[in-house]
C-alpha positions, 0 to 999 in steps of 0.5 A, spaced: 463 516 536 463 509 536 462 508 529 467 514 526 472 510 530 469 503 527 470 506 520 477 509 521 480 503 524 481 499 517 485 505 513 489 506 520 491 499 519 492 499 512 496 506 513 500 502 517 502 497 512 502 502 507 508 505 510 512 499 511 515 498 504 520 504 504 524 504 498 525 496 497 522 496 491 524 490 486 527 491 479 519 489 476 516 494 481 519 500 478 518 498 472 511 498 472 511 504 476 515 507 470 511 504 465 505 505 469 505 511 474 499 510 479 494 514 477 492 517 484 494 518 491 489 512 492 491 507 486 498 509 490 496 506 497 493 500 493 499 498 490 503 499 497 498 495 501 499 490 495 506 489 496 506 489 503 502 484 504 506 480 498 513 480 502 510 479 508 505 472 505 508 472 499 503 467 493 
């Protein structure tokens, strides 16, 4: 149980961040989801976590 719980964790916190964004979406953001659409609910989630971890330390 132990493990299952270890394993979980991260996407439970990643899932957290993910749900974090909402619909603040810059002009350039929707730009390349227009121009290039996430392929996947996976490659979606990354570009989410990408985003939320970018406004909340920028580069």
């Amino acid at each position: 149980m132990r493990v299952i719980r270890t394993a979980l964790m991260p996407m439970l916190l990643l899932a957290t961040l993910a749900a974090c964004t909402g619909e603040n979406r810059t002009v350039g953001e929707r730009v390349r989801d227009t121009v290039d659409p996430p392929s996947g609910p996976v490659e979606r989630t990354g570009r989410a976590v990408d985003r939320a971890i970018d406004r909340a330390k920028p580069n």
